[in-house]
C-alpha positions in Angstrom: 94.5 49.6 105.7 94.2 51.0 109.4 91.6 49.4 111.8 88.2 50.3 112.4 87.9 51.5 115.7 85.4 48.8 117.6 83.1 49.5 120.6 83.1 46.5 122.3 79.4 46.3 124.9 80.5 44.4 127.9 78.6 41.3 129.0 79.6 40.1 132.9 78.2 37.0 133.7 77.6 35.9 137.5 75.4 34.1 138.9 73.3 33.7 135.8 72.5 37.3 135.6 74.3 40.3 134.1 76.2 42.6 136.7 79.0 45.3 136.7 81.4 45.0 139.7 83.3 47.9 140.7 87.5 47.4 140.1 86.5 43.4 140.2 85.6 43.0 143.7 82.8 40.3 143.8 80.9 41.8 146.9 80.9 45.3 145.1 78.1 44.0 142.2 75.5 45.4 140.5 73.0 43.1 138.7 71.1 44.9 135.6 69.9 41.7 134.4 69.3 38.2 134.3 68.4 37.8 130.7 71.9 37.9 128.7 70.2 37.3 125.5 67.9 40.0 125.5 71.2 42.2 126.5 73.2 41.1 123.5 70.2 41.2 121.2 69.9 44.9 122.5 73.6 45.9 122.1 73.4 44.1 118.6 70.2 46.1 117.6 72.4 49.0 118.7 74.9 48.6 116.7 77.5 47.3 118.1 79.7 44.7 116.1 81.6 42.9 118.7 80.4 41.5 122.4 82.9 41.2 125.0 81.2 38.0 127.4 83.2 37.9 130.5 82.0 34.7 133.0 82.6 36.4 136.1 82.0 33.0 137.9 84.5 30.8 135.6 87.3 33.7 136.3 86.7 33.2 139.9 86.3 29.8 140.1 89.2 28.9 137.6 86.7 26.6 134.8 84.0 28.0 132.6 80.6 28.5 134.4 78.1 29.7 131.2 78.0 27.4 128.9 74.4 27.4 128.5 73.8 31.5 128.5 77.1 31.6 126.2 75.2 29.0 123.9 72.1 31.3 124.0 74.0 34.8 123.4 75.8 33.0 120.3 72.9 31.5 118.7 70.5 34.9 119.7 73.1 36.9 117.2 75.1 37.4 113.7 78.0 39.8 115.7 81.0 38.1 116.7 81.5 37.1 120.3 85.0 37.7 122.6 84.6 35.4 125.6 86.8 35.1 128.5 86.6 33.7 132.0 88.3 30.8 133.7 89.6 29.5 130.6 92.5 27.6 131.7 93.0 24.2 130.1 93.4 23.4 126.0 90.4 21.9 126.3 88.2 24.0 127.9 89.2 27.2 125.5 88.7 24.4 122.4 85.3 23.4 123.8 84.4 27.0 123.7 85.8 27.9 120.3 83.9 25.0 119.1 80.6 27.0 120.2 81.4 29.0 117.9 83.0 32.8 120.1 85.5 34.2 117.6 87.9 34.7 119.8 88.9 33.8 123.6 90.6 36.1 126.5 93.0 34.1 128.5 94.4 36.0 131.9 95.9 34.0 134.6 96.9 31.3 132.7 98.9 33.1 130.1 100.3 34.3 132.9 101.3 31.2 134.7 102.3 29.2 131.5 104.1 31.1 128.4 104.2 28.0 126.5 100.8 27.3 126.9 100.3 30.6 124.7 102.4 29.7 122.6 101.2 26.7 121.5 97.3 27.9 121.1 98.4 30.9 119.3 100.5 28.4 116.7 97.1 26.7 116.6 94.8 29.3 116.7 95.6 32.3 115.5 94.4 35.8 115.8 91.6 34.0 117.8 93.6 33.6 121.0 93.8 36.7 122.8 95.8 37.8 125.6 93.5 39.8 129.1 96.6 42.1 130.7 94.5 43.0 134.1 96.9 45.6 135.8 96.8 47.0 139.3 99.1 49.9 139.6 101.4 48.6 136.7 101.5 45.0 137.8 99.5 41.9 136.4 96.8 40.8 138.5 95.5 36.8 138.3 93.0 34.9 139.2 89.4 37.4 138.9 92.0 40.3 139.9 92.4 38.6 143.3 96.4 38.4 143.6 98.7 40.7 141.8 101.8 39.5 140.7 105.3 41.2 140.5 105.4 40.9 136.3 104.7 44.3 135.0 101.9 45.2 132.2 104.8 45.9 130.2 107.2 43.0 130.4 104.4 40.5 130.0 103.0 42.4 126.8 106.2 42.4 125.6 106.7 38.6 126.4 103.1 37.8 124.8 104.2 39.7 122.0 106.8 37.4 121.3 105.3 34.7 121.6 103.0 35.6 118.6 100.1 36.8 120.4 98.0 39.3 118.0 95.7 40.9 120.7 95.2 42.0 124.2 92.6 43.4 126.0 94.1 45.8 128.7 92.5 46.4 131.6 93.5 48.7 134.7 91.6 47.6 137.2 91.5 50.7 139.4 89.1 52.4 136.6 87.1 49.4 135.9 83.5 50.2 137.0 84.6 53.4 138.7 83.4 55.6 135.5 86.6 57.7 136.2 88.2 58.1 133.1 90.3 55.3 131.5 94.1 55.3 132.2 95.2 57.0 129.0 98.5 57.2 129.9 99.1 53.7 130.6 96.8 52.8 127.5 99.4 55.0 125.5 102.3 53.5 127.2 101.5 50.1 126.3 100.5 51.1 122.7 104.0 52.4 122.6 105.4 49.3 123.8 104.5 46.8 121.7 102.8 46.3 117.8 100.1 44.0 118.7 96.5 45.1 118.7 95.1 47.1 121.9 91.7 46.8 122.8 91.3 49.3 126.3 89.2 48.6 128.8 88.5 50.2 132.3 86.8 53.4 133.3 85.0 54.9 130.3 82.2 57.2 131.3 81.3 59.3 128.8 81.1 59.7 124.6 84.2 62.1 125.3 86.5 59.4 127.0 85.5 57.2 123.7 86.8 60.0 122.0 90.1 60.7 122.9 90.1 57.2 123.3 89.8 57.3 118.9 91.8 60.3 118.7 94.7 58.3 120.6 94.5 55.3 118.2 94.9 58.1 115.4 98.4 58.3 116.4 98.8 55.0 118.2 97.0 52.5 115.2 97.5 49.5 117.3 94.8 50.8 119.5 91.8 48.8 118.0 89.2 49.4 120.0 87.3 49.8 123.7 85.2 47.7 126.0 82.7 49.5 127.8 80.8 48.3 130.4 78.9 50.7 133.5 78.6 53.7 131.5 76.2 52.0 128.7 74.4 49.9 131.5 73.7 53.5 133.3 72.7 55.3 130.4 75.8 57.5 130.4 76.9 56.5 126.6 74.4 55.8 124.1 75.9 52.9 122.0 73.8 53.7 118.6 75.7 57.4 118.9 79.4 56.0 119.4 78.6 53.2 116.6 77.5 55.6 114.3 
């Protein structure tokens, strides 16, 4: 049975409050709120049925940062949570699946440590997933602050070995630029591997979200999108692309 095709309503964390920052610069932020409940409740009431929490501050900052407003988000709804963001010891990422996200994003440290992927997805499941941040084809680590020489491709490839069931790609010269994802290196990477892909990055419009579904039509490991700027603005309306 194929996939339903999720929309995914970004939540960024930082500083307490929700913001968008353009291609993941910290100084280029835009804060439209700091209640992240009432944000979830509203995407929820929306229709969406997943969140995407990102803590901003924990990806920066290498540890988790949120706890409390992740608490808050997971007790304020029924939808299942994604949660990434500075998760980078066993520990941490079992402290968080303990309060209770369905699944976690790990970046730089699935980067850094193979094995370390390994082992939580023999533990873990379909709930660890895999963050592939690219900038122009290579991974980028550590909040998008250094890129690495290990293309998007290779290190799908690798995660894919390893087990890995998901990954959320994300090229980070579309992210917050409400430009139009990178379809072509959405397709690429589709192409490349079996896993699920969830896309993220640059959608600005109800017609990027659907070419976006008309891709996965042909591509089936294309799962689903994350959208972030373009609902905040008012550019997509969520209960229309959840319908």
């Amino acid at each position: 049975m194929k996939r339903p095709f999720l929309i995914y309503p970004a939540i960024d964390l930082k500083g307490g409050r929700v913001v968008r920052l353009h291609q993941g610069r910290a100084e280029a932020e835009t804060v439209y709120s700091d209640d992240p409940v009432a944000v979830a409740r509203r995407w929820q009431d929306e229709g969406a049925r997943y969140l995407h929490v990102v803590d901003l501050d924990g990806a920066f900052l290498g540890k988790p940062h949120h706890w409390d407003a992740v608490r808050a988000i997971l007790k304020a709804v029924q939808i299942p949570v994604q949660f990434g963001g500075g998760l980078r010891t066993r520990s941490h990422i079992e402290d968080v699946l303990e309060l209770g996200v369905a699944r976690v994003v790990l970046g730089t440290k699935a980067c850094e440590s193979p094995e370390f992927v390994c082992a939580l997805v023999a533990d873990f499941k379909a709930r660890i997933v895999v963050g592939i941040d690219a900038r122009e084809g290579f991974v980028a680590v550590k909040g998008w602050v250094e890129r690495t020489r290990l293309s998007a491709i290779d290190f799908a490839q690798q995660i894919e070995q390893l087990g890995a069931r998901h990954i959320v790609f994300t090229d980070i010269a579309t992210d917050g630029a409400l430009t139009g994802p990178n379809y072509r290196a959405i397709e690429t990477l589709c192409a490349a591997v079996k896993c699920f892909i969830i896309a993220s990055g640059g959608v600005s419009s109800i017609e990027d979200v659907r070419r976006l579904q008309t891709l996965a039509e042909s591509h089936s490991n294309l799962t689903g999108v994350i959208i972030g700027k373009a609902l905040y603005d008012g550019r997509i309306d969520l209960k229309e692309v959840c319908g």
